[in-house]
C-alpha positions in Angstrom: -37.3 -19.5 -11.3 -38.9 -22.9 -9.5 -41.5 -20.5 -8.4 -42.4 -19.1 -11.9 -42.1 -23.0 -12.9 -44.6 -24.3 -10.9 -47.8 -21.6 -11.9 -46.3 -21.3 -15.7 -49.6 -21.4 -18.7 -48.6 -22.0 -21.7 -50.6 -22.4 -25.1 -53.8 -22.2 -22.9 -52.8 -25.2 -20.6 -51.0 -25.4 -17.0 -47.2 -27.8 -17.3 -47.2 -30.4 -14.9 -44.9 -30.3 -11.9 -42.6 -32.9 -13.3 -40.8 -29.6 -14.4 -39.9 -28.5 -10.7 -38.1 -31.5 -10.3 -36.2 -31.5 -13.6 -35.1 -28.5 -12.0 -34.0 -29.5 -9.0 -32.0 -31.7 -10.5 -30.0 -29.1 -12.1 -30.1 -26.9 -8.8 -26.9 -27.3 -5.9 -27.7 -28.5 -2.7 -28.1 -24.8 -0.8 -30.9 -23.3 -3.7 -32.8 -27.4 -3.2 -33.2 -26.2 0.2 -34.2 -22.9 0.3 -37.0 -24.0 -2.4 -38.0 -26.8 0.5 -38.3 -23.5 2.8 -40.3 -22.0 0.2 -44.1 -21.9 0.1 -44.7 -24.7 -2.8 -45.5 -27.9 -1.3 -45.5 -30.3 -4.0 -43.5 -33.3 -5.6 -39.7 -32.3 -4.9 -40.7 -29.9 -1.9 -41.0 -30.1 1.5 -42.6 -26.6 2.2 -45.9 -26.2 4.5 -47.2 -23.7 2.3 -46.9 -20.9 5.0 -44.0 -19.1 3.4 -40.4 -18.6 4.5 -39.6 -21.3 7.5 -37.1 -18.8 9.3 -34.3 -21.0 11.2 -34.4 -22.4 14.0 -32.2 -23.8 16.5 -32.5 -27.6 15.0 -31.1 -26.4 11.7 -28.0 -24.9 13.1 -25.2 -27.4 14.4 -24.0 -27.3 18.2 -21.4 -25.3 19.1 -19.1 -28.6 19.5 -19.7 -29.5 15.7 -18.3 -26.3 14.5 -14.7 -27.0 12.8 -12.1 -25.2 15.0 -13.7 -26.4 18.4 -11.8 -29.5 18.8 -9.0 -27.5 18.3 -9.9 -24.8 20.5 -10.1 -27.3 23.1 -7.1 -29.5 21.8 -5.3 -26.0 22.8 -6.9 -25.2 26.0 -5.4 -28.9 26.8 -2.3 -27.9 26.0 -2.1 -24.4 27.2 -3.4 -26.4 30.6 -0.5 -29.3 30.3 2.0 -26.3 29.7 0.8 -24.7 33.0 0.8 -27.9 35.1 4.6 -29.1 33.4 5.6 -25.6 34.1 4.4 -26.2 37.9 5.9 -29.3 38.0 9.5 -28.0 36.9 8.8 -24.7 39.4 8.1 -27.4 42.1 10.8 -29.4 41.0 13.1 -26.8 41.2 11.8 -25.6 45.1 12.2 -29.2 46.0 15.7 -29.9 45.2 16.8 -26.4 45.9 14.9 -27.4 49.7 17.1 -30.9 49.5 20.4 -29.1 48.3 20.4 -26.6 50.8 19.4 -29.0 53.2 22.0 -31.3 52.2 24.6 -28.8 52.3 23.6 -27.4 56.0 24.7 -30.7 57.0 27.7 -30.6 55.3 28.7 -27.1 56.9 27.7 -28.3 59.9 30.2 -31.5 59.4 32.9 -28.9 58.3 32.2 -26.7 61.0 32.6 -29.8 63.4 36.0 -30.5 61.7 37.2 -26.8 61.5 36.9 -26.4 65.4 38.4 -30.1 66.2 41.4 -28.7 63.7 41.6 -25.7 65.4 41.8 -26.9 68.7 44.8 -29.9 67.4 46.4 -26.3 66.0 45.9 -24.6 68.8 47.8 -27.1 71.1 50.6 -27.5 68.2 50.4 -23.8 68.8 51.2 -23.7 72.8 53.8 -26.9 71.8 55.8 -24.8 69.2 55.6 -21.4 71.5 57.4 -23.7 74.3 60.1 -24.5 72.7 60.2 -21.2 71.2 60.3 -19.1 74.4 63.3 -21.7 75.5 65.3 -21.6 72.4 64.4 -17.6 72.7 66.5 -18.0 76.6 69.4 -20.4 75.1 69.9 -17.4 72.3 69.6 -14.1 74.9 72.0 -15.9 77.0 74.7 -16.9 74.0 73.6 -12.9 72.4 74.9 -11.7 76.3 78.3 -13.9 76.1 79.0 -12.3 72.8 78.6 -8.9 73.9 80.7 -9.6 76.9 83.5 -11.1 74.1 82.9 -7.9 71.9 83.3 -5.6 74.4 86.8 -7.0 76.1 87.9 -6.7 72.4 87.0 -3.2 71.6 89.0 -2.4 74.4 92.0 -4.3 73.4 91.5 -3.1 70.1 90.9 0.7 71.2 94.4 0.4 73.6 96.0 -1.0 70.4 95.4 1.9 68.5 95.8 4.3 70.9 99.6 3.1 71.5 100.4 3.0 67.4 98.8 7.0 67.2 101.6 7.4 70.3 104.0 6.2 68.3 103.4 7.5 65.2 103.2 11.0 66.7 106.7 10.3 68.3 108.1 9.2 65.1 106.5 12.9 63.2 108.3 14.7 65.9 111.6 13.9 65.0 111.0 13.9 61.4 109.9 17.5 61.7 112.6 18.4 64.0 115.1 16.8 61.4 113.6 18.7 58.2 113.1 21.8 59.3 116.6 22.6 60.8 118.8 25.5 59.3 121.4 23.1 57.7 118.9 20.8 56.0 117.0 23.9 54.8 120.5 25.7 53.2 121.0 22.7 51.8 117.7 22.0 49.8 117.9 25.7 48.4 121.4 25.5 46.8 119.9 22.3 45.0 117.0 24.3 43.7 118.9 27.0 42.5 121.4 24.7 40.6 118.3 22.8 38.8 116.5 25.9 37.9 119.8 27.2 36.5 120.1 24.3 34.1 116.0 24.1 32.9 116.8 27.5 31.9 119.5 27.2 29.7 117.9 24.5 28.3 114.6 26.4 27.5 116.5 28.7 25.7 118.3 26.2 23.4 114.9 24.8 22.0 112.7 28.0 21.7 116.1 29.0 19.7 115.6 25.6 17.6 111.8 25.8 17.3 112.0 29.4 15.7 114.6 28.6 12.9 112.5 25.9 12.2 109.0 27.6 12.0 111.5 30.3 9.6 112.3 27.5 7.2 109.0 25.8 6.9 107.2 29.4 6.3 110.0 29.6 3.2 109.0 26.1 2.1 105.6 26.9 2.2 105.3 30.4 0.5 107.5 28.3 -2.5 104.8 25.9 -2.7 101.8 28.2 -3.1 103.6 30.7 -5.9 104.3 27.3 -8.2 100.3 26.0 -7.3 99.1 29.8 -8.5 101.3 29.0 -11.6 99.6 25.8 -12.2 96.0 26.7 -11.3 96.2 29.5 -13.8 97.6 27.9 -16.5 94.8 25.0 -16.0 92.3 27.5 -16.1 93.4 29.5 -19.2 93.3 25.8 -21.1 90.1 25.0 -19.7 88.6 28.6 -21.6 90.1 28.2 -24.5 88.6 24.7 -24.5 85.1 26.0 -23.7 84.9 28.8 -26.2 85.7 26.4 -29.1 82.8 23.6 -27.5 80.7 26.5 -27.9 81.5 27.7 -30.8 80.8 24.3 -32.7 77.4 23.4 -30.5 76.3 27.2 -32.3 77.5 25.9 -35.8 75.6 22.4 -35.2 72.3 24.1 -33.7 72.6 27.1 -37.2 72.7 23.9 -38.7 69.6 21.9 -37.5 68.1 24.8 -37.6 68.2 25.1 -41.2 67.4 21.1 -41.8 64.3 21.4 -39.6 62.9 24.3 -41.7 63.6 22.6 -45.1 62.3 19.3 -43.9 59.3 21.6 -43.1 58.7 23.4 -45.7 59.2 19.4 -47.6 56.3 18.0 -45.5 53.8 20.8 -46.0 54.0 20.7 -49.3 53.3 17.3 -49.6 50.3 17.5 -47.0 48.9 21.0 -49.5 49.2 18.2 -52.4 47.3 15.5 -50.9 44.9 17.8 -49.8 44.0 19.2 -52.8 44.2 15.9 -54.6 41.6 14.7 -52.0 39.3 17.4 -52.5 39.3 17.3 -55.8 38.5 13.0 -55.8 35.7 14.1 -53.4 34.2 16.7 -55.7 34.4 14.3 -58.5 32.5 11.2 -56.7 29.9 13.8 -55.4 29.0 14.5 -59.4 29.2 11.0 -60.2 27.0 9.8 -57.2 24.6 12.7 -57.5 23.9 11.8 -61.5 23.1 8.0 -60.2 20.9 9.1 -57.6 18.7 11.4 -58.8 17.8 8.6 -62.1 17.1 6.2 -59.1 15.0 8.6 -57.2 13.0 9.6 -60.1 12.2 6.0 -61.1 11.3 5.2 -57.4 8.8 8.7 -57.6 7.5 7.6 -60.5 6.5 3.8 -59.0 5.1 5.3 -56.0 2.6 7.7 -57.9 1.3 4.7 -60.1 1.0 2.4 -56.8 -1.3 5.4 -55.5 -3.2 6.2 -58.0 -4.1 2.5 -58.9 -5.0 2.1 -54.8 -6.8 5.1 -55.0 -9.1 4.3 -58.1 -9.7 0.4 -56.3 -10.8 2.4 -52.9 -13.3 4.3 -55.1 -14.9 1.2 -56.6 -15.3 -0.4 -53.6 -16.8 2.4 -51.9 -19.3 3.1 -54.8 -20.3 -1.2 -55.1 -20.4 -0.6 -51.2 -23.2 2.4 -51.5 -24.7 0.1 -54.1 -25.3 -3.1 -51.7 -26.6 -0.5 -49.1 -29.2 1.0 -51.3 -30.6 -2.6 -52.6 -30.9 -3.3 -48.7 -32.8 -0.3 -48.3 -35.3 -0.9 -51.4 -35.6 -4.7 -49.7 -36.8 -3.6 -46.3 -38.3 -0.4 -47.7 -40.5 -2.2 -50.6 -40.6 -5.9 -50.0 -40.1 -6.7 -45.7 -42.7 -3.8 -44.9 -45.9 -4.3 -46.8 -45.4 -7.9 -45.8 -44.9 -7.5 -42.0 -42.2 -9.4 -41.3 -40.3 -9.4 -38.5 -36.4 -10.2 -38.7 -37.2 -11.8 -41.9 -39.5 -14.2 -40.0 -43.7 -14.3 -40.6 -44.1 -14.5 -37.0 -47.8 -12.9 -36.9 -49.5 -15.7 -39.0 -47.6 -18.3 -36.5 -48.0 -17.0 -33.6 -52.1 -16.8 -34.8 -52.3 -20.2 -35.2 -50.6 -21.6 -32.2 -50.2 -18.5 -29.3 -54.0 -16.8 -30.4 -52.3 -13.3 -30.4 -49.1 -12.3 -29.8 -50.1 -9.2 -27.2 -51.2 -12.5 -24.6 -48.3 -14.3 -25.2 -46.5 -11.2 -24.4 -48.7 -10.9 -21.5 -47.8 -14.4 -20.6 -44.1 -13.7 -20.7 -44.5 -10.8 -18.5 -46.5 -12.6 -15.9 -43.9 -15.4 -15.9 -40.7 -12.6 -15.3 -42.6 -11.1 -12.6 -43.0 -14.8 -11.2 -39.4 -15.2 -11.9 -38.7 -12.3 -10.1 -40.3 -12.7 -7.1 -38.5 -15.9 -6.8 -35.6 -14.2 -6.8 -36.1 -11.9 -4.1 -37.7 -14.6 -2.1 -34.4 -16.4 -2.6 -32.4 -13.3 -2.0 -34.5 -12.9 1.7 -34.0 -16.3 2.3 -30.7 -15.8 1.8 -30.2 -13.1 3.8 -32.2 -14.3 6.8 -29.5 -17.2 7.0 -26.7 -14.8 6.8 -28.6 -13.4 9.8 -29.3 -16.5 11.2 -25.8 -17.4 10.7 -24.4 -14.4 11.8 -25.9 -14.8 14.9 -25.0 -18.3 15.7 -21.9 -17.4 15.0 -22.0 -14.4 17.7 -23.6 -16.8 19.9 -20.7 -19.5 19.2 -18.2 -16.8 19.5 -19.3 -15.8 23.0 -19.7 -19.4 24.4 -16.1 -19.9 22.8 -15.1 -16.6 24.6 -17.0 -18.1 27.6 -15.0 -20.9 28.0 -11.6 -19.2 27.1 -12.4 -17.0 30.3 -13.2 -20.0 32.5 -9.6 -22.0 30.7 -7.9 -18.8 32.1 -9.8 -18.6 35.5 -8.4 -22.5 35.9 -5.5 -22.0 34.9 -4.8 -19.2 36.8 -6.6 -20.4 40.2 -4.4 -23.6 39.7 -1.0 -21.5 39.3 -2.0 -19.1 42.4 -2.8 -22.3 44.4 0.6 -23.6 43.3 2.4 -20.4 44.0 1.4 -20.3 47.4 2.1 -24.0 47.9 5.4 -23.1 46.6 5.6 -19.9 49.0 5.0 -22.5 52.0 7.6 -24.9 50.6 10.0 -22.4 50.3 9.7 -21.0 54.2 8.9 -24.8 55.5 12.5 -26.5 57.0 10.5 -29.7 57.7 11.3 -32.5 54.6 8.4 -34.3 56.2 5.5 -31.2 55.0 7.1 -30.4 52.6 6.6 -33.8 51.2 3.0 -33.7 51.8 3.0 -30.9 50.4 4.4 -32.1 46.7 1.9 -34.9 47.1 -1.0 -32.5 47.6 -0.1 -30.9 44.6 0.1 -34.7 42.4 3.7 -33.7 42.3 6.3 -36.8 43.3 9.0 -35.4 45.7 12.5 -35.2 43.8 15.3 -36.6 45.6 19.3 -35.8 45.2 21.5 -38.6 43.3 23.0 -40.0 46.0 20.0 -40.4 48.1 18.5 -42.3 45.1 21.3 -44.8 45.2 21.0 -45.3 48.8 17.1 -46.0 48.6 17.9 -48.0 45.5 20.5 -50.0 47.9 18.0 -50.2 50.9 
């Protein structure tokens, strides 16, 4: 468009350029500098005339300006502090693991020291205690000896004792035996027996005699009983017939008798229902009549609206189409008969205008045509432009990318040189028993050598 601007005729004349800077005026600050790269070198331009000015490396910011790259390196900071705080704990760590286990070898060697001085004090307690053990051990044999001495001379005191009361007791059953067994004694105990069996006889006798006439007398007593309890039983159960046949008899005169009140209640009730049935039916049929009289007046009168409504629509519709057809003829007898033997163009006398200002109007057209193509040129020189600094872009932007990557690689190869070189400090530390390197070793790393609570206090008291 500035392009088209700047070489523009009109009316037989050439416009000044005041009109390229009008337009820059309106234009943003990316389409003010493309036109500066742009082959038109006057007032508002800074072209050389030569064309495009493709980029170059002045126009494109370092890699430092770009936005993100403080950041990027704000990060690599951190990710770097990260790495040398995690060191420092890891060395940390090492070092008063080193101190503990350094501090606590002492302390088993100190226990150590104290177990075997215990142990010997135990040991001699030990010899002490067995001493007077192994003489108490003599005092007890000897007293254990005396008492089996004691218990021995009386087992045999007590053995003789015994011995003499079996003697004596065997002595004693002799004469008993001899005494019991003899032929008077023996004649003697047999009239006895005789006698007593005699009399338990006798008196067996007397009361199986009296157990029988009882057991006689009861079996009368109780035959007596049972005849009157048949009696009794039957007579009960003769009553209790008598009294059941007339309960039933009466429960089948009361159910003959419900019976017949059901079926003439019945026979009441469905009546009544056939009654109001028919009554209903007959209301119904009644209101039908009546309702269908109403309605079909109603719907005939609502018919009858609806057919005047149409036909008064319909008749409007047809004048309106037919002043419609009208208006569209008279337009056609205006252009037809009064537009086209005068030439007009959109009601306009263009021709006799545009030949007294613009000559004719096949140059101004000719004109217009040169100043599109103008126009359009500009455009694809702004669309090259355009995309030469997407390219230009683009590439920077590779570029930047792979310096960015660049430097990401050598963060990492620093990072991880530094942790290796830590490690294997570490590894040394770890296999080093001397505080002394080990020391020198933190401070070779920038690290301060940790020390334990209680050494603190005693440097702090020093």
């Amino acid at each position: 468009f500035l392009a088209a601007c700047s070489t523009c005729h009109v009316g037989g004349g050439t416009r000044t350029n005041q009109n390229v800077g009008l337009a820059l005026e309106e234009l943003d600050g990316d389409d003010v500098r493309r036109f500066a790269r742009t082959a038109y070198p006057g007032p508002g331009g800074g072209g050389s005339g030569l064309g495009v000015r493709p980029l170059v490396s002045q126009d494109l910011p370092p890699v430092d300006a770009i936005d993100g790259v403080a950041e990027f390196k704000a990060v690599q900071e951190r990710q770097m502090q990260r790495v040398k705080d995690d060191q420092a704990r890891k060395a940390n760590m090492i070092c008063v693991d080193f101190l503990t286990g350094k501090k606590r070898a002492e302390e088993a060697d100190a226990r150590v020291e104290a177990l075997n001085q215990r142990l010997k004090e135990y040991k001699l307690e030990q010899d002490r205690k067995t001493k007077e053990k192994r003489i108490l051990a003599q005092k007890a044999e000897e007293k254990r000896a005396s008492t089996v001495a004691r218990a021995r001379q009386e087992r045999a005191e007590y053995e003789d004792e015994l011995q003499q009361k079996a003697e004596d007791r065997l002595a004693k059953a002799r004469e008993r035996r001899a005494q019991n067994y003899s032929t008077e004694a023996l004649t003697q105990r047999m009239s006895g027996s005789n006698a007593k069996r005699e009399a338990a006889y006798q008196e067996s006798v007397r009361l199986q005699e009296e157990t029988l006439a009882k057991l006689e007398k009861r079996s009368a007593e109780t035959e007596e009983r049972l005849y009157q309890r048949n009696c009794e039983v039957a007579e009960q159960m003769e009553q209790r017939r008598q009294d059941s046949q007339a309960r039933f008899l009466q429960k089948q005169v009361a159910v003959e008798a419900m019976k017949l009140e059901w079926a003439t209640t019945k026979l009441a009730d469905h009546k009544a229902f056939s009654t109001k049935v028919h009554d209903s039916r007959q209301r119904g049929t009644d209101f039908m009549k009546d309702r269908s009289k109403s309605t079909g007046d109603l719907k005939k009168k609502a018919t009858d609206k609806w057919r005047t409504n149409y036909e008064r629509l319909m008749n409007q519709k047809a004048s309106n189409d037919e002043e419609l057809l009208a208006k569209h003829a008279r337009a056609t007898d205006y252009v037809e008969n009064v537009h086209k033997p005068m030439k007009w163009k959109c009601g306009c006398d263009v021709f006799s205008h545009l030949e007294v200002k613009e000559k004719t109007f096949g140059d101004l057209q000719q004109r217009r045509l040169a100043e599109l193509k103008k126009a359009q040129n500009a455009r694809t020189l702004a669309a090259c432009i355009r995309v030469a600094e997407q390219d230009a872009r683009d590439d920077a932007k590779k570029a930047g990318q792979a310096q960015l990557q660049c430097q990401r690689v050598e963060s990492k190869k620093a990072i991880l040189k530094y942790s290796q070189e830590t490690s294997e400090v570490f590894r040394r530390i770890q296999s080093e028993p001397n505080e002394a390197k080990v020391r020198s070793a933190m401070l070779g790393l920038g690290f301060k050598m940790p020390s334990l609570g209680g050494e603190d206090e005693e440097a702090e008291a020093s």
